[in-house]
C-alpha positions as CSV (number, residue, x, y, z in Angstrom):
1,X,-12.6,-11.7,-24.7
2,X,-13.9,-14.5,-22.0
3,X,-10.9,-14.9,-19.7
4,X,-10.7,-18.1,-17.6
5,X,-8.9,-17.9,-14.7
6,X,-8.0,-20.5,-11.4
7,X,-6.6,-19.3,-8.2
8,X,-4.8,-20.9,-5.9
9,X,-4.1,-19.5,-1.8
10,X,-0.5,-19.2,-1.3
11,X,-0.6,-22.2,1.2
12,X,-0.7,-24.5,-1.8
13,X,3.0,-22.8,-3.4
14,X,4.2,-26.6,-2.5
15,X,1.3,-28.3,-4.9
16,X,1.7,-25.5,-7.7
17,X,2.9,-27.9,-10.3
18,X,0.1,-30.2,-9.9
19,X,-2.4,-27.7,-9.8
20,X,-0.8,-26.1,-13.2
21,X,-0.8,-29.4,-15.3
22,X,-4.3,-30.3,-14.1
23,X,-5.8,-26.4,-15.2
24,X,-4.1,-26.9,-18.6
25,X,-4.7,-30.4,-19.5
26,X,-8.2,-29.5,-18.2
27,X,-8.5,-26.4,-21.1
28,X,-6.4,-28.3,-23.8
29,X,-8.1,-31.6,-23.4
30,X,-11.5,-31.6,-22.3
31,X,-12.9,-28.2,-22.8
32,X,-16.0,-28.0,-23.7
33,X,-17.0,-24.6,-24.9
34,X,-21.0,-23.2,-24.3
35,X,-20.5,-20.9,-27.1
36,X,-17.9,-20.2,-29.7
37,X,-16.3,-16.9,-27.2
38,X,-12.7,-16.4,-27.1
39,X,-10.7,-17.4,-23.9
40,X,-8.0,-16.7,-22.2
41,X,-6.5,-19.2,-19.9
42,X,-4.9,-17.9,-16.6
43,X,-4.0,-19.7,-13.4
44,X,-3.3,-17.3,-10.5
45,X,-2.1,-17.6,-7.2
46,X,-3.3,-14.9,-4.6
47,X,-1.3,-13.8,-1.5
48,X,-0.8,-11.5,1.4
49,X,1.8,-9.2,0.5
50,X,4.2,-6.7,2.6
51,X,7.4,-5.4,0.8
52,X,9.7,-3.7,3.6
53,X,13.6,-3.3,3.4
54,X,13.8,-5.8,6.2
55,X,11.8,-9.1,7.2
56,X,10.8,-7.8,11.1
57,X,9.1,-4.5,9.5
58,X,7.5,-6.4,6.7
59,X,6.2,-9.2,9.2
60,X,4.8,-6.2,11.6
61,X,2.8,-4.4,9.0
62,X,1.6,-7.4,7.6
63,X,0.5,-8.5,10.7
64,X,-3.3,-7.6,10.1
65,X,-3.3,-8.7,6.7
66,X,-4.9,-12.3,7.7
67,X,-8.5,-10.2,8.6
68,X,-9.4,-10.5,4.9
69,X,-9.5,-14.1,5.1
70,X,-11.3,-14.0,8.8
71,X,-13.9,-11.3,7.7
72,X,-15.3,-13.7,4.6
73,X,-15.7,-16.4,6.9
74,X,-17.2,-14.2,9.8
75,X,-19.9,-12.6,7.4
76,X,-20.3,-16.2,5.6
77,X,-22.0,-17.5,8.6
78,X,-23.7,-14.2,10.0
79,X,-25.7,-11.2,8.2
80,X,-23.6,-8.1,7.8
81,X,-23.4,-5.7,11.4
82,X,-26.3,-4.1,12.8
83,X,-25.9,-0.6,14.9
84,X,-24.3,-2.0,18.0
85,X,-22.8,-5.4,17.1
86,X,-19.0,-5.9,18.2
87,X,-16.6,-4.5,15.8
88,X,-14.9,-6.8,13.7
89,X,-11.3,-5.6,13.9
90,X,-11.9,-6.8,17.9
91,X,-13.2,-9.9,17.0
92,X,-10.6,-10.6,14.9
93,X,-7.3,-10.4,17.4
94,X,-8.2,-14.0,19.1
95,X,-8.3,-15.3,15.7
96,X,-4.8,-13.6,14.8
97,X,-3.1,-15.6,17.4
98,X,-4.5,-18.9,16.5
99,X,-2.6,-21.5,14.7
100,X,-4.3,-20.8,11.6
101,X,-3.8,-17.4,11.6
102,X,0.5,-18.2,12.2
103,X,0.2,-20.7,9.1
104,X,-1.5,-18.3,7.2
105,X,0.9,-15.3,7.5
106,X,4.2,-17.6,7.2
107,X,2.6,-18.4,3.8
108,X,2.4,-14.8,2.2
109,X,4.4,-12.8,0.7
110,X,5.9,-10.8,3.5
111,X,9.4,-9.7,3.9
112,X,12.2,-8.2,2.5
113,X,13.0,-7.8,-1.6
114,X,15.5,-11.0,-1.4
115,X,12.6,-12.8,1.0
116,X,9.8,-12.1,-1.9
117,X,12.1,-12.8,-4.5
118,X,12.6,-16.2,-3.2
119,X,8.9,-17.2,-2.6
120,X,8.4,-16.2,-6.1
121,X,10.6,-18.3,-8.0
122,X,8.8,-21.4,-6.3
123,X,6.0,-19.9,-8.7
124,X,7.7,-19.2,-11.5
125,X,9.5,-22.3,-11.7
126,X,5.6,-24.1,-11.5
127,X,4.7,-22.0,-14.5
128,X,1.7,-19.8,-12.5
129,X,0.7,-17.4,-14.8
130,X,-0.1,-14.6,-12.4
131,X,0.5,-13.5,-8.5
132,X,-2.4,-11.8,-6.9
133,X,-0.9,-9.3,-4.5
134,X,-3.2,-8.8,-1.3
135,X,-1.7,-5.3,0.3
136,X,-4.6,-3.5,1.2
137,X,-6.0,-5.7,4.3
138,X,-5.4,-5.1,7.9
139,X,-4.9,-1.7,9.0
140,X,-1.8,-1.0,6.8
141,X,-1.6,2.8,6.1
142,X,-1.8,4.3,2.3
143,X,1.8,5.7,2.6
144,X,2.8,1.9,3.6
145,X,1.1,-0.2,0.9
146,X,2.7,2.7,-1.5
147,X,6.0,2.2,-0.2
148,X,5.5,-2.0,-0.5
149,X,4.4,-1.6,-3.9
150,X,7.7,0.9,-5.4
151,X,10.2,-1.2,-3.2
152,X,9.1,-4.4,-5.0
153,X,8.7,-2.4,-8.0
154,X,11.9,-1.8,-7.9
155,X,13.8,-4.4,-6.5
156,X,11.4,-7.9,-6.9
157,X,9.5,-7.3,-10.4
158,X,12.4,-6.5,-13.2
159,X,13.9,-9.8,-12.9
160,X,10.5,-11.7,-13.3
161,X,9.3,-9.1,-15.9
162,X,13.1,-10.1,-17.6
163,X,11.6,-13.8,-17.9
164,X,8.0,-13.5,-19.0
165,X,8.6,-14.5,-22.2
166,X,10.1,-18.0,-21.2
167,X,7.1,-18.8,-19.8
168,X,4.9,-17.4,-23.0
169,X,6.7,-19.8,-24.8
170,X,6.3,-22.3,-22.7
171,X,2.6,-21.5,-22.7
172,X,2.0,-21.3,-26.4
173,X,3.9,-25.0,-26.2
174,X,1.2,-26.2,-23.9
175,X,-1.8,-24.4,-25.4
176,X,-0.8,-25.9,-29.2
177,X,-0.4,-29.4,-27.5
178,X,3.5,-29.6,-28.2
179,X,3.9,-29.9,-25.2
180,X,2.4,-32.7,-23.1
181,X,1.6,-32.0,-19.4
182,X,1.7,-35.5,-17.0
183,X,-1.5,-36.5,-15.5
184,X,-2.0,-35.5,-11.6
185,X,-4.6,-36.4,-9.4
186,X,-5.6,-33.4,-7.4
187,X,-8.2,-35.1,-5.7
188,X,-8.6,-34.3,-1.8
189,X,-7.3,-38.2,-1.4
190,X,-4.4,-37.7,-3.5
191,X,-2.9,-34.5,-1.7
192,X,-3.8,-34.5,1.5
193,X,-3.4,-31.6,3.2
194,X,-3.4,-30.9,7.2
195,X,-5.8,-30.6,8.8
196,X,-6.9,-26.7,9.7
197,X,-8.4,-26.0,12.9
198,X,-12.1,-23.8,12.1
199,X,-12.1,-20.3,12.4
200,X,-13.5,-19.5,16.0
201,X,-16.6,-17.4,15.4
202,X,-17.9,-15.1,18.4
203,X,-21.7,-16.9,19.9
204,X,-24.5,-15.2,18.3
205,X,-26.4,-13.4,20.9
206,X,-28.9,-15.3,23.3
């Protein structure tokens, strides 16, 4: 079975709505199929994640988790390290401190069960089909992204898991056409969003 699906970063939680009816009118309206394959329409959101009994320990081992997004951008511009280039986890920490970096991590999923469980529903109640948990970047021990993943496990998922078949419904509504979906403009023009500062790469050398 072909499965279609869209992500969408975190930092646009705020625009999820728009971005869900434009996907689905998209695949109920003006699909055109290259061959008669199955599908199976998906819009997911991906995000840094860090599940700890309290916000401060959550926000502290998360704190590494924006060196996924810094490493694609470092080895998008540059060819992978040679035997004595600088090690990436150093010339990561100036870009951790920038202003980027900050917006980045506010926008995960870091923090306590109640914290998570609050960020989710924004999601939920925009109809995203699936979250994307990023635990694994940074230098977050095995025992730690464990421990993330049973605490939210336990504490974040039944609820949601509880509700999943609201949203099939809804779904199947919106697949069959039963359900109309407004119009949005997702153009660049018609959601601005601010302006990010570029990611400070080290000078190649001389």
């Amino acid at each position: 079975m072909g499965h279609g699906c869209a992500q969408l970063p975190v930092r646009q939680a705020d625009e999820a709505h728009a971005w869900v009816a434009a996907y689905y009118n998209a695949y109920t309206k003006r699909l055109t199929p290259l061959a008669a394959y199955a599908t199976n329409p998906n819009i997911a959101v991906v995000s840094g994640f860090m599940c700890c009994p309290t916000d401060e320990e959550a926000n502290v081992k998360a704190e590494g988790w924006t060196f996924f997004a810094f490493a694609l951008r470092y080895y998008a511009t540059r060819p992978p390290g040679e035997p004595g280039a600088p090690s990436l986890w150093e010339e990561y920490q100036s870009f951790r401190r920038s202003p980027q970096a900050q917006r980045m991590h506010a926008g995960g999923l870091m923090g306590s069960p109640a914290t998570i469980r609050t960020k989710l529903r924004k999601f939920e109640r925009s109809n995203v089909d699936q979250v994307i948990l990023l635990n694994q970047a940074g230098r977050n021990s095995h025992e730690d992204i464990c421990a993330s993943l049973e605490l939210f496990a336990a504490e974040v998922m039944p609820e949601f898991v509880e509700r999943d078949d609201e949203h099939q419904r809804w779904k199947r509504a919106v697949l069959s056409r039963d359900l109309e979906l407004p119009e949005v403009d997702t153009s660049p023009s018609a959601m601005p969003r601010p302006r990010r500062a570029p990611v400070n790469m080290p000078a190649e050398p001389g």
